[in-house]
C-alpha positions in Angstrom: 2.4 18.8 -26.0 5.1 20.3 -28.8 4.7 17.8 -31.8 8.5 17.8 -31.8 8.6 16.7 -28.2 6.3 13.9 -29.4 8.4 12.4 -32.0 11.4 12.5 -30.0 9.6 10.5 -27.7 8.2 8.3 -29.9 12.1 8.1 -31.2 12.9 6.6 -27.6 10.0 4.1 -27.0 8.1 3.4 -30.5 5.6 4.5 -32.2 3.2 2.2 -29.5 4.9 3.8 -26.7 3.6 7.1 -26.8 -0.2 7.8 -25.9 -1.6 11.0 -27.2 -5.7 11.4 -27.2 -8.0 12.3 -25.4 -9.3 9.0 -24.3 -5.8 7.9 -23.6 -5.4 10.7 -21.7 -8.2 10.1 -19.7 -7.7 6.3 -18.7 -4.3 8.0 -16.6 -5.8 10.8 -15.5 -6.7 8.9 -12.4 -5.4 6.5 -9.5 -7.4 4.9 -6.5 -8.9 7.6 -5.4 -11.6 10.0 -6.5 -8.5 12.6 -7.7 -8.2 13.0 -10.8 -6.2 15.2 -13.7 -5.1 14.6 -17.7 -1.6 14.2 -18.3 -0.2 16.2 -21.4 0.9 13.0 -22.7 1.4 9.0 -21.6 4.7 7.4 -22.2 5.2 3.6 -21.5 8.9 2.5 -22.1 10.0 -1.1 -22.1 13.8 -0.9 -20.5 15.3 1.4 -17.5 17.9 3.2 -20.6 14.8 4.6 -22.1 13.5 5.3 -19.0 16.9 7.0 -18.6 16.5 8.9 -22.0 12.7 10.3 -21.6 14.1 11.2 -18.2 17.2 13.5 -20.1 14.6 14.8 -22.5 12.1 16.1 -19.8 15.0 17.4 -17.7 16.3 19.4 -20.9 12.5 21.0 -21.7 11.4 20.9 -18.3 8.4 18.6 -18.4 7.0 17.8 -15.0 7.3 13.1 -15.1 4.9 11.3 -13.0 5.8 7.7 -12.6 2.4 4.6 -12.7 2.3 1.6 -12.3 -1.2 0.2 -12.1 -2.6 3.0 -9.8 -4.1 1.4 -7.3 -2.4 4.2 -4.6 -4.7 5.4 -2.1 -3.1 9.0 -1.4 -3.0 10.4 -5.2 0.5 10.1 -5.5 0.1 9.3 -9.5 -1.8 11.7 -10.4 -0.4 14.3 -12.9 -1.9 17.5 -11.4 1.4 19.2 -13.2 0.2 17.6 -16.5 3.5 16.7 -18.3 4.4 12.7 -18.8 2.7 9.8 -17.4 5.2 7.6 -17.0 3.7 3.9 -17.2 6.0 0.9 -15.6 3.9 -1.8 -16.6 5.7 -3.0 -20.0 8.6 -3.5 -17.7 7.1 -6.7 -16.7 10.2 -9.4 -16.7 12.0 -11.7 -14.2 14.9 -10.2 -15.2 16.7 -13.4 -12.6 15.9 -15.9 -10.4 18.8 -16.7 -7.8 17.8 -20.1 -5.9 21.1 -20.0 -4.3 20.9 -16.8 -2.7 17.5 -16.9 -2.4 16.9 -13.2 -4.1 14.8 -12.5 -7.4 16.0 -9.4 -10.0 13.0 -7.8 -11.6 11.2 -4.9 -13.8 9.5 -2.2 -11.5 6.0 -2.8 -13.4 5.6 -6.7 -12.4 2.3 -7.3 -10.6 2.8 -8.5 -7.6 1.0 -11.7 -7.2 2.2 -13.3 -10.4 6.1 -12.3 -8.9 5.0 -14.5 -5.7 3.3 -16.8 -8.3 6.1 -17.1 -10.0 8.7 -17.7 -7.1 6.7 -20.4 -5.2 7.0 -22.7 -8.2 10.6 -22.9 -6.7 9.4 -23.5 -2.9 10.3 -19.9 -2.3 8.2 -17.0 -0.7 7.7 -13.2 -1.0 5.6 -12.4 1.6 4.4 -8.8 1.4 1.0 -8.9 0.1 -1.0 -5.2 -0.3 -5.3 -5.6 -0.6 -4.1 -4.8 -4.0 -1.8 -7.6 -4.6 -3.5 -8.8 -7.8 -3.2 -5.6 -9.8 -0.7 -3.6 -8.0 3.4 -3.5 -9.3 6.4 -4.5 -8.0 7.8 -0.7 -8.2 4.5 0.8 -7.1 4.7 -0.7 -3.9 8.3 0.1 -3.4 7.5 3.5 -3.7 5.2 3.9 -0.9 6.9 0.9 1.0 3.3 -1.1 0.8 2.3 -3.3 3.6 -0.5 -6.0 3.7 -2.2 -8.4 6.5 1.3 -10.6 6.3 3.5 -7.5 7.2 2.7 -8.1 11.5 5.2 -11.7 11.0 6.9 -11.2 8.3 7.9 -7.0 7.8 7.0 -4.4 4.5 8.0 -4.0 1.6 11.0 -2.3 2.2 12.4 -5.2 4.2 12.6 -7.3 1.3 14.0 -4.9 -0.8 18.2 -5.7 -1.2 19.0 -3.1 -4.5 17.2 -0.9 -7.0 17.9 0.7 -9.8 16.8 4.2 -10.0 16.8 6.5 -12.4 17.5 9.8 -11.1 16.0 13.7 -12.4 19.1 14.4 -14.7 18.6 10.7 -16.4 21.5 9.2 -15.0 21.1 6.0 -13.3 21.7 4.7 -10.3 22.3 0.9 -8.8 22.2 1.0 -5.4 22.1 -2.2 -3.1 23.2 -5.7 -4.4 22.8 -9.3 -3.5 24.4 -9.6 -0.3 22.5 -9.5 3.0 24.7 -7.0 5.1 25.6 -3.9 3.2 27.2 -0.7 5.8 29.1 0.8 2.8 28.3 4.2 2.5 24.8 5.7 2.6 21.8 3.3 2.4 20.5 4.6 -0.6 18.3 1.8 -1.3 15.9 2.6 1.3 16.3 6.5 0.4 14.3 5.9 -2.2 12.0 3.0 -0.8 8.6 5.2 0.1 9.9 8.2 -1.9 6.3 8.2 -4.4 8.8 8.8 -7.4 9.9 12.3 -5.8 13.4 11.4 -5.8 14.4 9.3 -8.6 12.1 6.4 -10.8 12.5 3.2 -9.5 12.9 0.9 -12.9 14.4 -2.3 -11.3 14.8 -4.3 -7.7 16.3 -7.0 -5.7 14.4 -8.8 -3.5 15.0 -10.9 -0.7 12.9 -14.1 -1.1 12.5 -16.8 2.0 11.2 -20.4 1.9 8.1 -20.6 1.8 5.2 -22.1 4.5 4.2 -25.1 4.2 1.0 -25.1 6.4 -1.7 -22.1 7.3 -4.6 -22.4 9.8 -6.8 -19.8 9.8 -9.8 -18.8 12.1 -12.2 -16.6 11.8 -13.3 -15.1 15.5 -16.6 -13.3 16.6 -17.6 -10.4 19.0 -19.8 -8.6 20.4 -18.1 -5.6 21.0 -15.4 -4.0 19.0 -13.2 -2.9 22.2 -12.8 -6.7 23.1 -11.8 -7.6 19.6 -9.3 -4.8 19.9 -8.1 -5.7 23.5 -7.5 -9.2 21.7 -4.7 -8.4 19.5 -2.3 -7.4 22.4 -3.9 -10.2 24.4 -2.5 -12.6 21.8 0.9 -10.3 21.2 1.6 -10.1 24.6 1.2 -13.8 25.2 4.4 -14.5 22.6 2.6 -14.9 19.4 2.8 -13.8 16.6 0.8 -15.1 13.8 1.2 -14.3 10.2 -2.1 -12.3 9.8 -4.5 -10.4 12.6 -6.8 -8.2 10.8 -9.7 -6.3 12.3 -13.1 -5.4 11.0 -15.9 -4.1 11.8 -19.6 -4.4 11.7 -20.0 -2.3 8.4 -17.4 -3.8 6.7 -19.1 -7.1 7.7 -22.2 -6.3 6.6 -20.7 -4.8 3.0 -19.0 -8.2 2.4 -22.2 -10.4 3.0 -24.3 -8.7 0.8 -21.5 -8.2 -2.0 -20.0 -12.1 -1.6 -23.1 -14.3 0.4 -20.4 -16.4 1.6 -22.8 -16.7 5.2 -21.5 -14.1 7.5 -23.2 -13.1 10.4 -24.2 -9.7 10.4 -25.6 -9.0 13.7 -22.1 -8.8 15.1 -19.9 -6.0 16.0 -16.5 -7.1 15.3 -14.3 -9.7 13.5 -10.8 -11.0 14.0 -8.9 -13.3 11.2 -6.2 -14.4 12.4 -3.4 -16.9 10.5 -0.4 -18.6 11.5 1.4 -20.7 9.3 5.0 -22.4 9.3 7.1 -25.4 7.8 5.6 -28.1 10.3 1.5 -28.8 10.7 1.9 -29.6 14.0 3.5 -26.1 15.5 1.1 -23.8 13.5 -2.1 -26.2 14.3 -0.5 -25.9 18.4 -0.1 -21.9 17.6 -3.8 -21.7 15.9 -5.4 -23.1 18.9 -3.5 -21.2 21.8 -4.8 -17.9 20.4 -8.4 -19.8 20.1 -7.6 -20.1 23.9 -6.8 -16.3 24.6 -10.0 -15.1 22.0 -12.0 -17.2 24.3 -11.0 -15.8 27.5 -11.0 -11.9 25.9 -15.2 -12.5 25.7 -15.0 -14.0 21.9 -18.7 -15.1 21.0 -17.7 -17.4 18.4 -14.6 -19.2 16.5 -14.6 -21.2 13.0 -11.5 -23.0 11.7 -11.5 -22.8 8.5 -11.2 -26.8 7.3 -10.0 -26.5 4.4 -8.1 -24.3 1.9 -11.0 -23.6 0.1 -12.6 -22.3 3.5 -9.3 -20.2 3.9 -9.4 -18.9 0.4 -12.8 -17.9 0.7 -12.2 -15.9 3.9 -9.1 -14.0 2.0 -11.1 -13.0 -0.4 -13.6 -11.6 1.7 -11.3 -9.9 3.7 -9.8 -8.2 0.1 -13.3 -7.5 -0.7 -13.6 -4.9 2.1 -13.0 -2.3 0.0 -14.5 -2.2 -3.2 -17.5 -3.5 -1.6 -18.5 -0.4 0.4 -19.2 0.7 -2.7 -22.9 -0.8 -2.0 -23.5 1.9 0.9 -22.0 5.1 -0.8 -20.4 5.9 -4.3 -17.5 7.6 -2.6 -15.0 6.2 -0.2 -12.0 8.1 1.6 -10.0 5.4 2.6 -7.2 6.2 5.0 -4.6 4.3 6.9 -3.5 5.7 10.4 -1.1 3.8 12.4 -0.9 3.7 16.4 0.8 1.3 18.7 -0.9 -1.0 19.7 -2.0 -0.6 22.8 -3.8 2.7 21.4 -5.9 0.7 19.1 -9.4 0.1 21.5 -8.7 4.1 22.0 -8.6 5.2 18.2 -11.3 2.6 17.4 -13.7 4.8 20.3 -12.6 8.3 18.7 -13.2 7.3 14.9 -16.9 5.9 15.6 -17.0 8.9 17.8 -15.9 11.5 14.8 -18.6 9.5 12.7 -21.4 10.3 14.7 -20.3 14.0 15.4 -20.2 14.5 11.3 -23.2 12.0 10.7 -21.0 10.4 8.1 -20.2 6.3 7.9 -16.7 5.4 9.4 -15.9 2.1 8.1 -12.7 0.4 10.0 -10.8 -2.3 8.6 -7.2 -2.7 9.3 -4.0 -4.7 10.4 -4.7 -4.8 14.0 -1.6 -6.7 14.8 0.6 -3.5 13.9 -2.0 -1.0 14.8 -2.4 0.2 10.9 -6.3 1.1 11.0 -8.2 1.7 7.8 -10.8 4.3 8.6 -12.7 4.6 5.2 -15.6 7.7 5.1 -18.1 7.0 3.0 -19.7 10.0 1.3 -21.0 11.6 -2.0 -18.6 13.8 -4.2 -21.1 15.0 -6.2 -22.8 17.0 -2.4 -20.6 20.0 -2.1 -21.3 19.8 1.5 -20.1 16.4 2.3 -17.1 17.2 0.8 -16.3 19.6 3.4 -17.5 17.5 5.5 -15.2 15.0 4.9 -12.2 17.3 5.2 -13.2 17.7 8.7 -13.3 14.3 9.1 -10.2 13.5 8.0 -7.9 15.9 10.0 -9.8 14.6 12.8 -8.8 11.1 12.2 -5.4 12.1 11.8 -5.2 14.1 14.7 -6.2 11.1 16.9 -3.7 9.2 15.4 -1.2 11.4 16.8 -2.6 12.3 19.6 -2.3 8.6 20.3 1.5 8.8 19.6 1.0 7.5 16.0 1.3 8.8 12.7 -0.6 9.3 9.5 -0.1 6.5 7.2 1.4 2.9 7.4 1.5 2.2 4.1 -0.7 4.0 1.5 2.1 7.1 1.5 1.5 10.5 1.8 1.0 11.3 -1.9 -1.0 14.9 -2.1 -3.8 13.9 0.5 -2.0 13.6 3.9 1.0 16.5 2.5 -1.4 19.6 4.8 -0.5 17.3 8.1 3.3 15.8 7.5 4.7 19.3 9.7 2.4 18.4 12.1 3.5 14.9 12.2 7.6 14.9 12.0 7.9 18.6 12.9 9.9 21.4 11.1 13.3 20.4 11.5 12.8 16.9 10.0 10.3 18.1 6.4 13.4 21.2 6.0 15.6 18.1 5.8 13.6 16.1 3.4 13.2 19.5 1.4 16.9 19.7 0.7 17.5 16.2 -0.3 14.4 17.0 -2.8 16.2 20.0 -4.0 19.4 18.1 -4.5 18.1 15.2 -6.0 15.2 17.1 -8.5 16.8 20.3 -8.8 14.5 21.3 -11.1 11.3 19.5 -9.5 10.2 17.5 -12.5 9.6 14.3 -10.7 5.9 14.2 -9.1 5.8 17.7 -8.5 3.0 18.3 -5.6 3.7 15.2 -3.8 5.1 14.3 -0.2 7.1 17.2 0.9 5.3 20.3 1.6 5.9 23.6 -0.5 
């Protein structure tokens, strides 16, 4: 990087801002998955105007920006393959405002997300969207890719909660887009132009966010099979019956097994399928009355076994099992490809039956995990980078899985984004017509294609 570029950047943010050797480069060279390239430099401002002036500075000497958070994307979205500026959220950190009125909370793009939910429930209030990644993950990061979680089957994604942004845009202007009131037809909806964008469009420094009261009571079970169909005929069972509980998430034998020997929290491992399933409300008698009508449907759908958890501690325990999943495959491979297919729901016994089948063609683990209630499957392959072959292998792999997703009439991600992983399939998903559309509003937006080069839209 020009030393003169430097100090006018270390001009903008401070001296502390501005990230230069090799180490430093090397700690954001990298996000969630096994992608990784140096940026030319790391910048970490601390308010959206100088957000807004490295933004007019890059635009000026052409430096490709790549926006962070914490980096816990699953689709190499922050990952500087152009080099350039790292752009790092995460010292915009603040509440900025907390309306108890409207109900809506103003804050910095690089606030984690579980100490924003933290925050608001010391008020009785609730943001519900809650990514695996919940504990490290930001605020703007999951904007970006319009991140999901088990809650998202009652309660909607990110972008439902999401009521303004401010956005700085590729020229360094900024825009405020959205505001606090609920129903907004005035002009285009910008807001949610930008919501999933993976800082293509504009850098998302600051959001509104709807905020609802929050429940009082959770039961939570934890439901047993001996077959992985029946556990996936199960969801629609209970869906189709008028209920729809806060959480249904899926997993499988593998993932089972992985969490038992990582945790030792007394899971059985000799069977093929689990279901946890929570509903929760304001009143203990409705969401204990919901808890055991779909005890009553898992029963009748050939369940071999269901625990109530007794007590939060119980409930906990199974959470953090279930947010285990991933890092704990670790124990079977050193590599993971974690992906995130979504079909409706009836398609989900169908997909399940086509992923273990791609498995056993390719002879490599298919781990599945997933929000079963919305039909977002997490097939994770399990290999070794370091075997040339299995990474072809794996490539293989993982346009079959994709190509079951839409053969199912589904789609290629539900939540992780398309980052540069999943950009060789999105014609094949939303067809010519629609990525020549989202081509032109990148043109117009990044004339000069500084913002996350490489990502989402297709060259």
């Amino acid at each position: 990087m020009d030393q003169q570029i430097v100090k006018l950047l270390k001009k903008i943010v401070g001296e502390k801002g501005v990230l230069t050797s090799p180490e430093d480069l090397a700690v954001y060279s990298y996000d969630g998955t096994f992608e990784e390239c140096n940026p030319d430099i790391v910048v970490l401002p601390e308010s959206t105007d100088q957000v807004s002036q490295v933004v007019k500075l890059a635009a000026k000497e052409r430096i490709p920006i790549v926006t962070r958070g914490m980096a816990s994307g699953l689709a190499a979205a922050s990952v500087p393959f152009s080099g350039g500026i790292a752009l790092v959220m995460t010292r915009m950190d603040k509440v900025v405002e907390l309306d108890l009125e409207n109900a809506i909370v103003h804050v910095e793009a690089g606030i984690v997300t579980a100490d924003l939910q933290t925050h608001v429930e010391k008020y009785g209030l609730f943001y519900p969207p809650d990514p695996s990644s919940i504990r490290h993950s930001t605020i703007g990061g999951n904007i970006a890719c319009n991140a999901g979680g088990p809650r998202c089957l009652k309660y909607g994604v990110t972008g439902d909660y999401v009521l303004g942004l401010t956005v700085v845009l590729a020229d360094g202007s900024i825009l405020k887009t959205g505001g606090k009131v609920i129903k907004d037809v005035v002009g285009y909806d910008l807001k949610s132009l930008f919501t999933g964008s993976e800082g293509t469009l504009g850098i998302i420094t600051e959001a509104l966010l709807k905020l609802i009261a929050k429940p009082q009571y959770a039961r939570t079970v934890l439901v047993e099979f001996s077959s992985i169909e029946d556990a996936s005929k199960t969801v629609n069972e209970i869906l189709l019956a008028g209920i729809v509980p806060a959480t249904l998430e899926l997993m499988d034998q593998t993932a089972i097994n992985c969490i038992e020997e990582a945790m030792h929290i007394g899971l059985p491992t000799d069977i093929a399928a689990f279901l946890l399933i929570e509903s929760d409300g304001v009143e203990l008698e409705t969401t204990t009355q919901e808890i055991k009508s779909i005890a009553k449907i898992c029963e009748k759908t050939g369940a071999t076994k269901i625990s109530l958890a007794k007590d939060e501690s119980e409930r906990a325990n199974l959470w953090k099992a279930r947010r285990s999943i991933s890092p704990s495959l670790a124990r079977l491979s050193p590599n993971k490809l974690g992906e995130d297919i979504t079909v409706p729901r009836s398609a989900i016994p169908e997909a399940v039956k086509r992923l273990k089948a791609i498995s056993q063609k390719y002879g490599l683990p298919i781990v599945i995990f997933g929000h079963a209630g919305d039909g977002n499957l997490h097939p994770n392959i399990l290999f070794d980078k370091r075997d040339p072959e299995q990474m072809k292998t794996v490539e293989l792999m993982v346009a079959e899985e994709f190509e079951v997703a839409l053969a199912l009439g589904g789609t290629l991600s539900g939540e992780h984004g398309v980052g540069t992983l999943k950009r060789p399939y999105m014609e094949k998903a939303l067809g010519e017509v629609s990525v020549g559309i989202q081509k032109k509003i990148k043109q117009v937006l990044d004339p000069l294609n500084i913002l996350n080069p490489g990502k989402v839209i297709p060259d």
